[in-house]
N, C-alpha and C positions, 0 to 999 in steps of 0.2 A: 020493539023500536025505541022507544022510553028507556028501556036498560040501557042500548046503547049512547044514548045520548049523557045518560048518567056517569055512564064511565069515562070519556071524554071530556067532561065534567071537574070530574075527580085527580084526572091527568093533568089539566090546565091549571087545576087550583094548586096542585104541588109543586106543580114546576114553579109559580109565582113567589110561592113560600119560600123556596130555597134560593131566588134569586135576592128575595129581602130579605133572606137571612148571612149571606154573603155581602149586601152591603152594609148591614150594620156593625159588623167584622171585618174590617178592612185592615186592621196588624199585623205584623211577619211573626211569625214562632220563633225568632233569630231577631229581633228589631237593631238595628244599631243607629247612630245620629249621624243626620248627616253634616251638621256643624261641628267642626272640628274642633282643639283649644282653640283659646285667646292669642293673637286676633285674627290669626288665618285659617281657613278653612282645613288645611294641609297640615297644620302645626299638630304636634303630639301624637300622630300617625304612625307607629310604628309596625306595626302586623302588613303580613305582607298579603293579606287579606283584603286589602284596602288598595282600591286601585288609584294610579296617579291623577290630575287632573289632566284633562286631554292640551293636546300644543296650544291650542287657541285661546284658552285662559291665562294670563297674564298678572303675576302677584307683582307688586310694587309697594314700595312704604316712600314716602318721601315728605319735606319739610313745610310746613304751609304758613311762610312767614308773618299772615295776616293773625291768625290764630293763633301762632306760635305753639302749635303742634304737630307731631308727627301722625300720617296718615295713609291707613293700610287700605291698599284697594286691590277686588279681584275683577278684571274686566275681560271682557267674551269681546274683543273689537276695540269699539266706541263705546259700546254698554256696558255700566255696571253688571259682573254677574252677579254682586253680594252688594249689602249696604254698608259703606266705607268704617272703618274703624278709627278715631283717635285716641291717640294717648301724649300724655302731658310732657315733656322734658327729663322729669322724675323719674318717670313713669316708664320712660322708654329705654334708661339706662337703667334701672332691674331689669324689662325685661331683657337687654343685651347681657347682662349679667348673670342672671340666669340660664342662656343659650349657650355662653362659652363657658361654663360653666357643665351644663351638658354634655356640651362636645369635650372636651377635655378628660372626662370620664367616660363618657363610649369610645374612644381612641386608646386611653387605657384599658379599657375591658376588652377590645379587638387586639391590642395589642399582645396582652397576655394568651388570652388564646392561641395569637398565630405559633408566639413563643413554646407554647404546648404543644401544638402540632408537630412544630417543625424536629425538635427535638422529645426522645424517650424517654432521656436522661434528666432529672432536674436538675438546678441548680445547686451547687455542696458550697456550705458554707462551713468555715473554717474561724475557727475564735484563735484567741489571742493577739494581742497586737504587735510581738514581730511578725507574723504574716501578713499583717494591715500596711505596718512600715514596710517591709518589703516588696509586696506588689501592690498598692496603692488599694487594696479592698480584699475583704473575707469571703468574695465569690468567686466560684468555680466552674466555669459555663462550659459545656463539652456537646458539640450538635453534629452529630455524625448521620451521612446521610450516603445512598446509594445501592446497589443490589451486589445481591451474591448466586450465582447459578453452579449447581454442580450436575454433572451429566453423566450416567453410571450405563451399561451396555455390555451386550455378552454377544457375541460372535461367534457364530457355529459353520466352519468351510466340510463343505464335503466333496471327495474326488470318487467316482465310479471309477476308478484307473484299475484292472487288477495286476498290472506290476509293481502297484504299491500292496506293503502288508495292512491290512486289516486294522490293524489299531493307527493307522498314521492316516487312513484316507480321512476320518474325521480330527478335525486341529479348531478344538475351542479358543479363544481367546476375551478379554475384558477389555474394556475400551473404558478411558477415565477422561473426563474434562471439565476443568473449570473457568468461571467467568466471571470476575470479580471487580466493580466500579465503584469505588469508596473516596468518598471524600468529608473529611473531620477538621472541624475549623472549632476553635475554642479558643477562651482568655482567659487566664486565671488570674485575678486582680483587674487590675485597670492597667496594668505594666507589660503583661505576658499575654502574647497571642500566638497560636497556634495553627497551622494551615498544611494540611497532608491530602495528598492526594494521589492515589492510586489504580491502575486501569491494568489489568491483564491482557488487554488487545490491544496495549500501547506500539506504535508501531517502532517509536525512538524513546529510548530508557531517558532520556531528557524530560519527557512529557509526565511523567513520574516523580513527582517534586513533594518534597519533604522543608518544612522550615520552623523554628523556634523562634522568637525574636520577643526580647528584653528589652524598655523603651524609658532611661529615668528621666528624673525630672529637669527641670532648668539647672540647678544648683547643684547638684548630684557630680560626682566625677565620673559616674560610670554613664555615657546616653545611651550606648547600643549596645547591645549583644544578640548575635544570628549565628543560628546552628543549622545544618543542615544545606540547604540550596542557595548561595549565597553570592555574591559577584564583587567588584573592587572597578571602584571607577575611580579615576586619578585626570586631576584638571590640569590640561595642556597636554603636548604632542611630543614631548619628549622620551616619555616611559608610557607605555600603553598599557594600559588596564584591561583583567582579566575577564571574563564570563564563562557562565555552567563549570564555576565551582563548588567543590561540596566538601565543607567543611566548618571552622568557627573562624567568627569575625567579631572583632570589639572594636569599640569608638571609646575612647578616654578623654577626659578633659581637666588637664591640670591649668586653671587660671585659664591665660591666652593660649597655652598650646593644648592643641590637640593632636593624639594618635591614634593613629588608625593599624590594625594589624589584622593580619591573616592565618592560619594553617587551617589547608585544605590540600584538596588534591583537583588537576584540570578534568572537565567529561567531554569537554569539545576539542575542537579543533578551530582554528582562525586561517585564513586565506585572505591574502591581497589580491584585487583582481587590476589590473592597466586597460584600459581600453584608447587605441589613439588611431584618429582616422575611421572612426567607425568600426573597427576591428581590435578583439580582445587579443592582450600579448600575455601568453604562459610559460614560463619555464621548463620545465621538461628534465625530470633526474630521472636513469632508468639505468639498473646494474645491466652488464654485459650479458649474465643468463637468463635477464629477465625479456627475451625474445619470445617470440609468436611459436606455439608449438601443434608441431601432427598440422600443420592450415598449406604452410606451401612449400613445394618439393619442384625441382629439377626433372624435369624428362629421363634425363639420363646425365652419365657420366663427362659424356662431350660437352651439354650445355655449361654443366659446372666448370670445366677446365678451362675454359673459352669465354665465360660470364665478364671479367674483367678486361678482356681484351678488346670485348664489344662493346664495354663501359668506357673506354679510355678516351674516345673524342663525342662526348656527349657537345649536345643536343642529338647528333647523327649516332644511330646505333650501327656500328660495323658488323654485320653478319650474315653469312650466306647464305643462311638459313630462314626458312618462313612454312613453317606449319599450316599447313592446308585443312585438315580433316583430323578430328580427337576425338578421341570417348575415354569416359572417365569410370570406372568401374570403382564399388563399392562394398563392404558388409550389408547383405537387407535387414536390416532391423524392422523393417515396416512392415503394413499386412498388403501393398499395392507389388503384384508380381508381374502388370503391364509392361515395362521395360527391364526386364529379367532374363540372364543366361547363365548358363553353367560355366566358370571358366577356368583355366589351369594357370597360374601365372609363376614366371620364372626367372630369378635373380640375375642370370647370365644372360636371357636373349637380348642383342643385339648392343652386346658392350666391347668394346675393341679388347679390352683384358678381364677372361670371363677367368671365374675360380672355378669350375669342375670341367667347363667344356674347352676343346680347343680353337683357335681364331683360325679362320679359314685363309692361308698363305698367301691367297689368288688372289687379297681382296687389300685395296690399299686404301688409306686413310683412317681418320679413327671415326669421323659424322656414323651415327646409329644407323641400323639396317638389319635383317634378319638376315642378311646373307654373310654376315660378318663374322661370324661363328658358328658351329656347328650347331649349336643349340636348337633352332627350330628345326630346323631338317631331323636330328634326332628324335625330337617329339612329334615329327609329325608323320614320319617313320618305322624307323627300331619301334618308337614305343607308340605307335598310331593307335591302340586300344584305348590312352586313355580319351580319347574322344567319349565314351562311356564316362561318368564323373565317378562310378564304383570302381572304377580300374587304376584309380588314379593313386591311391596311395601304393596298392600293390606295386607296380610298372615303376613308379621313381625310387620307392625305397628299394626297392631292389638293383636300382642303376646308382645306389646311394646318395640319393639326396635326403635332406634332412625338411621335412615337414616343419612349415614356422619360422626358417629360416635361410632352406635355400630354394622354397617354392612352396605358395599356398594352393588348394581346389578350393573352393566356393561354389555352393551349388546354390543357384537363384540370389546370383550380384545384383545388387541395383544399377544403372546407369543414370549418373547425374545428370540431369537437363543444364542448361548452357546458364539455367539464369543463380544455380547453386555454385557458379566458381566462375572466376575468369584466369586465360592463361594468356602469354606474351608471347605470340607467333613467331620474335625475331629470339629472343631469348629463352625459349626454353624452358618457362617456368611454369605452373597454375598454381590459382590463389584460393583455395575451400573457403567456403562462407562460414561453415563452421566445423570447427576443430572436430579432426577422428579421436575418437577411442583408442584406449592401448588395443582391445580385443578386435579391433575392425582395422580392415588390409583396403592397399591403396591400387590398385593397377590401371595401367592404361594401352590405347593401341591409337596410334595416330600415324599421317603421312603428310610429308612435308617435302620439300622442292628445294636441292642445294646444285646450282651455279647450273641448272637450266634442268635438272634432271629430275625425277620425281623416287621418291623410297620411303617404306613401309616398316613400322614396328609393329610389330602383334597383329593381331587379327580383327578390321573392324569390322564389326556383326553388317553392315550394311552392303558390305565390298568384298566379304571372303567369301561370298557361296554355301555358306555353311552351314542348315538351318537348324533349330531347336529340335530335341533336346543334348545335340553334339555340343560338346564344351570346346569354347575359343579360348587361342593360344594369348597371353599377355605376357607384359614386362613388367614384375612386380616391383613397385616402388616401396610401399610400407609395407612391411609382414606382423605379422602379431607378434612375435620376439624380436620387438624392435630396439634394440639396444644398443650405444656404442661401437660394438663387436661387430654390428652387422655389418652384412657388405654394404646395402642402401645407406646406413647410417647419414654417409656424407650428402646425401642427395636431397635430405633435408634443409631448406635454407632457413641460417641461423642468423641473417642478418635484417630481419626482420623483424620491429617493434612494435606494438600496439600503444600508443598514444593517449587511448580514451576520449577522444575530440574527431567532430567533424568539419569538413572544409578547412582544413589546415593550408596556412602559406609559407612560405619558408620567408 
């Protein structure tokens, strides 16, 4: 029992020891002061080690004209946090003196620094003094700055096809691209500045600008000289002055006169715009061939012959005609085979003067109709196989038609939806949203209603009974050998411009 009490003892007197020996050691191993220089706490604090004073401490020096000295105080409120500091008059202009004095050398020491950073190159200094007279100093300043990306790649295509040979299914290729954003700004003297600037994903070669410029002095007869990206502005409105020129430009100064001269060459274009009444007014030059092509075509040959006649007491269109039902047949280019059919289309059905068939005796006037010619009835007939689209080149060329030009097959045409064109019910026309291809054909099949009666061109998929995979008969407008020469040729309307503007008024 006595042991134990010993050791409890022993426990209690150490712990008291190291408690007094911890306060007689109360120093940092790191000590630092916490009075800063003379006379602010704050002053000569440079390490960032040293944290600020918090917002609620308030430095102030100010004049105390009973004393006739100047007096530093740090106050926490209303309370002093420190005990005030004065200094004399003398006293207070070293230390002002001192301070900018300071500052004026840490400005230059930050300065040069940034100076390094920003540029790799140093400064080149150049001796003798024609180079000094020349450009007003011996230095050479050059700060080029911006990245360069280059992109290198290899491309390996492989085809499992085996009606290709063996060394062609595989096709390597290299792939190269670069990326390049530079801009270099320099002076050389005090006279000569320099400013280049370069972007490979400029999207306008304007944005790309290059300049020299030479700048003398008061006295000098030379003020300016600019090379490179340069402009000419000229005061008053009688000669207009140029911009995004690229070339040299001098400014001369003999006595009172000065010249100004140019050679260069223009990179822009200038445009006058009028606006009157709220509405912009444009001119409009456009040569005779420079018409709308492969966008709008003539149904047929009637509506062409007959287009002016029905022009001739506008506002009122004169015509007997009014197009009821059309579909507009296409090349598929696409991968959507939803509105798709096989169809045979043919230069002659339903033209009063066919080139291979003959015009049916029985039948008067020239208005379109399949009964007008022999043409459908033949095809649908003598050569009724090719309703099969394999049958189709065999059965014509051997009735001598000429594939491409006096009758296209198409297997899986598109059918344009009504919102890809519009046509003119009284006149005979449709208008593509967007232009065919030379290698894509034009066909159509509509019915229309002349002086009470109703009649049919081609065959339309919804109205002929006829279902897939049978190919429907058409009237082919554009063939792929669409040339001059053709028979369609004319059925193309050429008196159609594109403007470039919308909401246009006459």
């Amino acid at each position: 029992m006595n042991h134990r009490h010993n050791h409890i003892f022993l426990i209690v007197f150490g712990f008291l020891l190291a408690i007094g020996a911890n306060a007689q050691d109360s120093t940092l191993h790191f000590p630092f002061s916490d009075k800063g220089s003379y006379p602010l706490s704050i002053s000569g604090q440079s390490s960032p080690l040293y944290l600020q004073n918090p917002s609620n401490i308030k430095s102030q020096v100010f004049y105390d004209p009973l004393t006739k000295k100047y007096v530093f105080t740090e106050t926490m409120g209303s309370w002093n946090y420190r005990t005030p500091t004065t200094m004399t008059m003398n006293e207070f202009q070293r230390y002002e003196l001192n301070q900018q004095v300071k500052d004026y050398w840490r400005m230059k020491a930050s300065g040069s620094s940034l100076e390094q950073q920003l540029s790799f190159i140093p400064p080149i200094q150049v001796g003798g003094e024609a180079f000094d007279k020349l450009f007003g100093s011996n230095v050479i300043n050059i700060i080029p700055t911006g990245s360069a990306e280059l992109i290198f790649g290899f491309n390996l295509s492989k085809q499992d096809n085996p009606n290709i040979s063996e060394k062609l299914r595989s096709v390597p290729s290299f792939t190269f691209d670069e990326k390049i954003i530079m801009n270099v700004a320099g002076s050389i003297g005090n006279k000569m500045t320099m400013d280049i600037s370069y972007n490979t994903e400029a999207t306008f070669d304007f944005e790309n600008q290059t300049k020299l410029e030479y700048t003398g002095e008061e006295d000098e007869i030379i003020k300016k000289i600019e090379a490179g990206n340069v402009n000419l502005s000229v005061p008053g409105s009688l000669i207009n002055g140029s911009q995004s020129l690229f070339g040299f430009k001098t400014e001369l100064q003999f006595g009172k006169l000065t010249v100004t001269s140019v050679f260069s060459q223009q990179r822009g274009e200038s445009s006058v715009i009028t606006v009157e009444g709220g509405a912009q007014l444009s001119e409009f030059s456009i040569t005779v061939d420079d018409y709308d092509v492969n966008k709008h075509y003539f149904l047929s040959d009637y509506f062409r012959e007959n287009y002016n006649k029905a022009m001739s007491r506008l506002p009122i269109i004169t015509s007997d005609v009014t197009v009821t039902r059309i579909e507009v047949w296409v090349t598929n280019k696409t991968t959507n085979f939803e509105q798709s059919r096989n169809i045979v289309a043919v230069n002659d059905l339903a033209e009063p003067y066919p080139m291979f068939y003959m015009r049916d005796p029985g039948q008067t006037g020239n208005y379109p109709r399949n009964e007008l010619n022999n043409a459908y009835e033949e095809l649908t007939t003598t050569h009724s196989s090719i309703r099969d689209i394999k049958n189709v080149t065999t059965e014509l060329e051997g009735a001598g038609l000429v594939l491409g030009i006096d009758y296209e097959k198409v297997e899986n045409a598109r059918l344009l939806t009504p919102r890809e064109y519009t046509f003119n019910d009284k006149l005979g026309y449709i208008s593509l949203n967007t232009a065919l291809n030379t290698d894509e054909i034009l066909a159509v099949a509509y019915e229309y209603t002349y002086r009470g009666q109703t009649f049919r061109v081609g065959e339309l998929s919804q109205a002929s009974g006829i279902s897939a995979p049978s190919s429907l008969m058409m009237k082919l407008i554009k063939p792929t050998n669409y040339t001059p020469r053709a028979y369609t040729w004319d059925l193309m309307m050429k008196n159609v411009y594109a403007l470039g503007a919308y909401q246009v008024v006459e």
